[in-house]
DODREN-690651 format. One record per residue (C-alpha): x, y, z; residue number from 1; residue in one letter. Coordinates in pm, 1 decimal. Example, Ala and Ser with C-alpha at 12.3 -4.5 7.8 and 13.67 -1.06 7.14 Angstrom:
BEGIN
ATOM         X         Y         Z  resi  resn
ATOM    1230.0    -450.0     780.0     1     A
ATOM    1367.0    -106.0     714.0     2     S
! end
This chain:
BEGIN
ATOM         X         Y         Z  resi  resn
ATOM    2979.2     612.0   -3331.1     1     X
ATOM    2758.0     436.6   -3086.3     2     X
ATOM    2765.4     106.1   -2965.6     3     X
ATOM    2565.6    -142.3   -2739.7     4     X
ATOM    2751.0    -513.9   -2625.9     5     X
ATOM    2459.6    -720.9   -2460.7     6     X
ATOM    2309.5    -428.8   -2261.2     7     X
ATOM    2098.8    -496.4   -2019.4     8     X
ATOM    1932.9    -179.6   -1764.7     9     X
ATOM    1633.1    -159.4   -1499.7    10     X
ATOM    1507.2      71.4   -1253.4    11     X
ATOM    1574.2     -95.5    -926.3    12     X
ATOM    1323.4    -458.3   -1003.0    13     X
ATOM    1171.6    -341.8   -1275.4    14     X
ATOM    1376.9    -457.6   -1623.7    15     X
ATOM    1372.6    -168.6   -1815.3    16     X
ATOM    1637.0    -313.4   -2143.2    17     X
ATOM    1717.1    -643.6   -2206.9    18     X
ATOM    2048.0    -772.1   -2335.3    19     X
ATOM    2019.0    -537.5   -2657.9    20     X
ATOM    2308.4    -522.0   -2913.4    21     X
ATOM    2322.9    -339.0   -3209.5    22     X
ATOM    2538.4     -75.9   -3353.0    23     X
ATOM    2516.5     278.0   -3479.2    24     X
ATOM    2734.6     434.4   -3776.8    25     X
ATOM    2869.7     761.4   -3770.5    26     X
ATOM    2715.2    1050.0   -4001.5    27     X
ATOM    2407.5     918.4   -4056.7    28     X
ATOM    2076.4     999.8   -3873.9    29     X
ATOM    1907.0     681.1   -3671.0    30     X
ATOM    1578.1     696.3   -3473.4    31     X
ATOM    1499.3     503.1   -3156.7    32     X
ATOM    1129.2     371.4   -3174.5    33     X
ATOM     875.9     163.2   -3013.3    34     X
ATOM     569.5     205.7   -2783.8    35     X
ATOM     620.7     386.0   -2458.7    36     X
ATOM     793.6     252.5   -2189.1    37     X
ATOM    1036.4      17.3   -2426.3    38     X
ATOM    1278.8     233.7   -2288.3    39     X
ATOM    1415.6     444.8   -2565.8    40     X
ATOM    1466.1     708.0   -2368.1    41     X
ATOM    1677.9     510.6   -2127.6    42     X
ATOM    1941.2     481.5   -2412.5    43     X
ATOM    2013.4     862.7   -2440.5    44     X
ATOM    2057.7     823.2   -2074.3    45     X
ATOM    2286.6     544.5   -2087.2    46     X
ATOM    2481.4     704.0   -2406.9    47     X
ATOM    2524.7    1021.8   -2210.8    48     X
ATOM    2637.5     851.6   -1882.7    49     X
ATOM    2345.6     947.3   -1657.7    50     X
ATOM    2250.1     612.8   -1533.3    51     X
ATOM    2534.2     311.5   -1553.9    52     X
ATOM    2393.6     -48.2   -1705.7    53     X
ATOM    2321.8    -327.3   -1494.7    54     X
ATOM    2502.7    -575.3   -1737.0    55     X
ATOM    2709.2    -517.6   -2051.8    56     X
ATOM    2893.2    -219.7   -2216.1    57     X
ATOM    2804.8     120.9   -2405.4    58     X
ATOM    3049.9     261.1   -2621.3    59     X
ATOM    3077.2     601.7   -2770.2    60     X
ATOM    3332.2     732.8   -3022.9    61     X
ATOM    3495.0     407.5   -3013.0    62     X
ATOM    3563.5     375.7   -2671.9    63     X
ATOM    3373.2     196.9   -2377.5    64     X
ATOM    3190.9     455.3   -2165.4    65     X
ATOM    3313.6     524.3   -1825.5    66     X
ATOM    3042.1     672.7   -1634.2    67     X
ATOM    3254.6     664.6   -1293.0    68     X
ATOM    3541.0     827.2   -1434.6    69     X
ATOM    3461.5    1183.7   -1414.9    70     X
ATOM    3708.9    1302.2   -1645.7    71     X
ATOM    3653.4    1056.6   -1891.2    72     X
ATOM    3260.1    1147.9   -1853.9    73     X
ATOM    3270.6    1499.7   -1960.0    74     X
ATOM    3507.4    1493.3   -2215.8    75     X
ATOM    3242.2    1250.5   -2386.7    76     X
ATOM    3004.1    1478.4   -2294.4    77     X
ATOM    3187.0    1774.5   -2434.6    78     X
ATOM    3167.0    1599.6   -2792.1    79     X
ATOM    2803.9    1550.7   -2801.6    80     X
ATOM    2466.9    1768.8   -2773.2    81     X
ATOM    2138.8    1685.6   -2630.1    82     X
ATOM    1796.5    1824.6   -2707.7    83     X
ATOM    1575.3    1719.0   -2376.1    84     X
ATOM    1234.9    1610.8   -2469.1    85     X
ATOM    1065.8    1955.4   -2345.1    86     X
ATOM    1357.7    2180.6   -2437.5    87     X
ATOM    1430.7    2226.0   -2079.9    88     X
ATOM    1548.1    2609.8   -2179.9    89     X
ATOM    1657.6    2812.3   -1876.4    90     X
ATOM    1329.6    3034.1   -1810.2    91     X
ATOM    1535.9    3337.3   -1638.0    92     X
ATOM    1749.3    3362.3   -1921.2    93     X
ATOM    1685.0    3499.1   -2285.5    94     X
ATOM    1737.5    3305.8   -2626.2    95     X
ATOM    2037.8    3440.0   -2689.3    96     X
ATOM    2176.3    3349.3   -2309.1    97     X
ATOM    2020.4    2986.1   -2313.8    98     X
ATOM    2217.3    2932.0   -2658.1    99     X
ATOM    2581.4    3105.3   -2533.8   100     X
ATOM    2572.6    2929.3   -2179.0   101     X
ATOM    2766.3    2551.2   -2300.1   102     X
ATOM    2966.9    2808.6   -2461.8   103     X
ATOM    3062.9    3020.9   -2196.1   104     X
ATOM    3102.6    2705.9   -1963.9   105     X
ATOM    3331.5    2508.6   -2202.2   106     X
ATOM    3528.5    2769.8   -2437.8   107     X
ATOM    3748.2    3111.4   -2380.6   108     X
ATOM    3595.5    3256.7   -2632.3   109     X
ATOM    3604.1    3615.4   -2643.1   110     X
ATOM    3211.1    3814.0   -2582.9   111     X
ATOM    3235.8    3907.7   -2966.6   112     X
ATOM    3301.3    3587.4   -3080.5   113     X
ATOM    3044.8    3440.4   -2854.4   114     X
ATOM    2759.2    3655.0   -3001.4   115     X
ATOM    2838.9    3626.6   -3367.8   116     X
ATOM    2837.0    3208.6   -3300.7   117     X
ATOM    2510.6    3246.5   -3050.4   118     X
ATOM    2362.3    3457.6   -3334.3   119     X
ATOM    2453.2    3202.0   -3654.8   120     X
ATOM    2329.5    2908.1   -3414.1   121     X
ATOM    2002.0    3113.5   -3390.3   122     X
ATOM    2023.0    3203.6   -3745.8   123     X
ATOM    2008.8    2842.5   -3830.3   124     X
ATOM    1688.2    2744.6   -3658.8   125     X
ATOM    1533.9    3081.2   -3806.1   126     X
ATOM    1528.1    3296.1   -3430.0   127     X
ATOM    1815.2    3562.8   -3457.1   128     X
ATOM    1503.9    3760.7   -3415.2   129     X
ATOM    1419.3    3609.0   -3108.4   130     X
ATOM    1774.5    3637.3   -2956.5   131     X
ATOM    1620.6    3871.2   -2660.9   132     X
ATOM    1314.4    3737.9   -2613.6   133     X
ATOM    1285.3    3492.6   -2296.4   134     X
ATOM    1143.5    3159.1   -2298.0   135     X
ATOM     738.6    3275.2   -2162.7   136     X
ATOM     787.5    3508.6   -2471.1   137     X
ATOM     792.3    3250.4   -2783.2   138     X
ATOM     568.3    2954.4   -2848.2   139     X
ATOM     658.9    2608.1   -2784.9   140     X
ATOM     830.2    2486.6   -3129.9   141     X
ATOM    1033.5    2809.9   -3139.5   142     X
ATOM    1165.2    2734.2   -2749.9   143     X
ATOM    1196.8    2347.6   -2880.2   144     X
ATOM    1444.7    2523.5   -3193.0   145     X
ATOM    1615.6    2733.1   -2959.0   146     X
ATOM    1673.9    2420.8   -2757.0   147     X
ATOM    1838.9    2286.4   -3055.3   148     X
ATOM    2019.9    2572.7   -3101.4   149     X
ATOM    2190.4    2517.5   -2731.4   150     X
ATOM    2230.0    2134.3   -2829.0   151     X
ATOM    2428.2    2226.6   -3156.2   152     X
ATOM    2635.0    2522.9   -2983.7   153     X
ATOM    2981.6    2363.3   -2968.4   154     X
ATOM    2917.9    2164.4   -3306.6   155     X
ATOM    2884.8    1852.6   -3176.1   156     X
ATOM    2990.5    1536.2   -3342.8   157     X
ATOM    2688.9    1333.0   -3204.0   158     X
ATOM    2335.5    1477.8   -3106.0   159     X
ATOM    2041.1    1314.6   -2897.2   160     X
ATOM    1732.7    1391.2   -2976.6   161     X
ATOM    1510.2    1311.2   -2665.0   162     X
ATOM    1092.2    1340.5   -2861.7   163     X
ATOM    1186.5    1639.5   -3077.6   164     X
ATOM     832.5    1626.9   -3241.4   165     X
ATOM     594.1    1608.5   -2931.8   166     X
ATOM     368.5    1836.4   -2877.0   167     X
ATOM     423.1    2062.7   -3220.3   168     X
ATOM     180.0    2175.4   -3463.9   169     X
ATOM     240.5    1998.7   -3854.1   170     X
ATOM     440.7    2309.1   -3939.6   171     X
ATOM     653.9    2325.7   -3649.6   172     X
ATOM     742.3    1976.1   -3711.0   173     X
ATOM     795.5    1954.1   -4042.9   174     X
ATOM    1047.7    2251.0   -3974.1   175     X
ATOM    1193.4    2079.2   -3650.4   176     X
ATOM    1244.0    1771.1   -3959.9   177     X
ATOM    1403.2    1921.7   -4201.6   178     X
ATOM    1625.5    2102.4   -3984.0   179     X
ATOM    1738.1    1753.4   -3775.6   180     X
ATOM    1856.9    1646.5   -4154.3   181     X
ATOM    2000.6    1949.2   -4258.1   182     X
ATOM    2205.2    1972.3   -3957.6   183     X
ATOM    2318.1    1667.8   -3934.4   184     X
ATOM    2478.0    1687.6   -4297.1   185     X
ATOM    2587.2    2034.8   -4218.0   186     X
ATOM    2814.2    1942.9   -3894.0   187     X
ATOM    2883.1    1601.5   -4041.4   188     X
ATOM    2733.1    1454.0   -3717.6   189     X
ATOM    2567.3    1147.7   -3630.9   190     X
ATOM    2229.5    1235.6   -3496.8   191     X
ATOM    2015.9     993.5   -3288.7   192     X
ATOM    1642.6    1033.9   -3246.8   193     X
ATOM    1390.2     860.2   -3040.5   194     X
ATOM    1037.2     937.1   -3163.3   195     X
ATOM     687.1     780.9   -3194.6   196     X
ATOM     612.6    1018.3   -3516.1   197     X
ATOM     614.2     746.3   -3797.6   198     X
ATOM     545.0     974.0   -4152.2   199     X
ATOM     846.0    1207.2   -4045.1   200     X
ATOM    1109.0     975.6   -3872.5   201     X
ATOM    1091.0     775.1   -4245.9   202     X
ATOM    1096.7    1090.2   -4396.8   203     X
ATOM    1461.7    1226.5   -4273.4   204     X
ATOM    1624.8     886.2   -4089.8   205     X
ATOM    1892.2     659.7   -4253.0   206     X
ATOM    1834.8     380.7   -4046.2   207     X
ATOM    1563.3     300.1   -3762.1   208     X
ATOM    1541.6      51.6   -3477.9   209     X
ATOM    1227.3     -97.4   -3350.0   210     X
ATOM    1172.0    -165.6   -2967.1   211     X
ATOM     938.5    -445.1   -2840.1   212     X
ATOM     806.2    -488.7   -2452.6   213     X
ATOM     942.5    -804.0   -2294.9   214     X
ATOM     840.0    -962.7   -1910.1   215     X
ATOM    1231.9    -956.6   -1915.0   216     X
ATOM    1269.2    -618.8   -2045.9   217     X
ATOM    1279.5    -417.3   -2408.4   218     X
ATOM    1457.7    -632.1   -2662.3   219     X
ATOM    1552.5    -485.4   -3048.1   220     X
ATOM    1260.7    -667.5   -3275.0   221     X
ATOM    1384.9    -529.8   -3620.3   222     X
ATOM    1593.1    -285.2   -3776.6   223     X
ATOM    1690.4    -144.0   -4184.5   224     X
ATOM    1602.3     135.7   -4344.5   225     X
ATOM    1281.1     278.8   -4352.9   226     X
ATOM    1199.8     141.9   -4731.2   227     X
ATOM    1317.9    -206.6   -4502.5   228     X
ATOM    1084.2    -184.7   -4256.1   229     X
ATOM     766.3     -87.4   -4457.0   230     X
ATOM     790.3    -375.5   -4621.7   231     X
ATOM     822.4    -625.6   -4282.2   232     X
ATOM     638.4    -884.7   -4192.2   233     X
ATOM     700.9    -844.0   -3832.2   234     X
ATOM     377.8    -869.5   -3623.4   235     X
ATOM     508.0    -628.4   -3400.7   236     X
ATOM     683.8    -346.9   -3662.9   237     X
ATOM     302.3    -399.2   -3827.5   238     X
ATOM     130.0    -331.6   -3497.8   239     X
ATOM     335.9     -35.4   -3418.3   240     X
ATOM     382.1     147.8   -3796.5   241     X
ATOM      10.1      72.4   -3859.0   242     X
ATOM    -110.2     197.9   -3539.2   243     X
ATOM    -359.7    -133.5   -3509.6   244     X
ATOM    -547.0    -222.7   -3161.7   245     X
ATOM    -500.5    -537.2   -3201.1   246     X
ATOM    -138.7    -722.0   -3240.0   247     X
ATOM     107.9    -836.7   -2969.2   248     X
ATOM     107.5    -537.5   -2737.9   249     X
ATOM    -160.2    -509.6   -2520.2   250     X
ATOM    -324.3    -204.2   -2407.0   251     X
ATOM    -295.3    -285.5   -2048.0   252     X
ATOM      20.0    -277.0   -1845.7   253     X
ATOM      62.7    -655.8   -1666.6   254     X
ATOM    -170.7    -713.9   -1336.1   255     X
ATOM    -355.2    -913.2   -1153.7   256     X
ATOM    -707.3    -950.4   -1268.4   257     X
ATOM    -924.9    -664.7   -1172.9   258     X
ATOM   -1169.1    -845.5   -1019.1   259     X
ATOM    -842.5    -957.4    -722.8   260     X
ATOM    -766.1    -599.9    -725.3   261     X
ATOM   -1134.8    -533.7    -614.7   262     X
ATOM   -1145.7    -804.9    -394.2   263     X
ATOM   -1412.1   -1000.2    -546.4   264     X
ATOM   -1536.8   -1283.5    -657.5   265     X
ATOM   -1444.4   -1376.1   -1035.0   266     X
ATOM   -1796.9   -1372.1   -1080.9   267     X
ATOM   -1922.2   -1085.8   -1004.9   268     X
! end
């Protein structure tokens, strides 16, 4: 479904990615992980053409990604939904408007076939109820499901899931969990998710990669299946599933001592 050739990616001098390959197969439901700033996030962007590599290729369905081809671009884009890390639901707009808009932008469809589909993508995430209710009017899992809703409109063949568990209470995201997995089998999709939640991730992905920092840049430090990776010896897949202080990242981003930043003497 997915595939990175030797990608490398930074934000003007600072190396973001570095020379990463791996692969990801279609139907099954793989999470993104690592500390922040590995740049996990970065990859959605890549996959869904809003930023171009700096070296090597990205391709989706197959195909190397064009991001200068405009055409090219949206048809990909067309095929695949994205769930934005805070929902990112328009606030003007109800539930029911925030789920029909890809619909009305990309489809004829007539208005009665538009609401019954708006509705059963609602009814899915449990918030036909909410259909009128704006975005200040629900709490923030239900605007999070109705953002999935939005992201699963068109029945897309590959979804990105951009943090769908920050910020929600254990009940919102055990809901926000089991509906990732039941989707995903339900639209025979591939779903990608990048996440720092470690108990549910296990709990619902087929297969996970593991981000580590790098001077140079993120590079992949392990991969399997979740029974896989419980079981590693990696110092780093230890540091990060255990949640230890003490391992191979530090807590401190790279700088000059503090006592240079001060401008004194090393001292004092």
């Amino acid at each position: 479904m997915v595939a990175f050739r030797r990608l490398s990616f930074g934000y003007g001098q600072r190396p973001v990615i570095d020379s990463v390959s791996f692969e990801i197969p279609t139907g099954q439901v793989v999470a993104l992980m690592g500390g922040s700033g590995v740049g996990k996030t970065t990859l959605l962007r890549l996959i869904s053409g809003l930023v171009v590599p700096s070296q090597g290729i990205v391709e989706v369905f197959g195909q190397p990604l064009e991001p200068h081809h405009q055409g090219r671009l949206y048809e990909v884009r067309r095929r695949l939904g994205l769930l934005f890390q805070f929902g990112a639901l328009f606030t003007d707009l109800t539930c029911f408007e925030n789920v029909a808009f890809p619909i009305r932008e990309h489809t004829n469809l007539s208005e009665s076939m538009l609401r019954d589909l708006v509705l059963l993508k609602l009814e899915c995430v449990g918030l036909r109820g909410a259909a009128q209710l704006k975005p200040a009017e629900i709490s923030g899992g239900m605007a999070r499901r109705v953002a999935l809703a939005r992201a699963i409109a068109l029945d897309p063949e590959l979804i990105l899931y951009d943090e769908p568990f920050a910020g929600l209470d254990p009940i919102s995201l055990g809901v926000t969990a089991n509906l990732i997995r039941g989707l995903n089998s339900a639209l025979g999709a591939t779903s990608i998710v990048v996440t720092h939640d470690v108990a549910e991730t296990f709990a619902i992905a087929d297969r996970i990669f593991v981000f580590a920092p790098s001077p140079t840049g993120a590079k992949l430090a392990a991969q399997g299946t979740p029974d896989e990776l419980r079981v590693s010896e990696d110092p780093f897949v230890r540091q990060f599933l255990d949640g230890r202080m003490d391992g191979p990242v530090r807590f401190h981003y790279p700088a000059a001592p503090l006592h240079q930043a001060l401008g004194l003497s090393e001292n004092r």
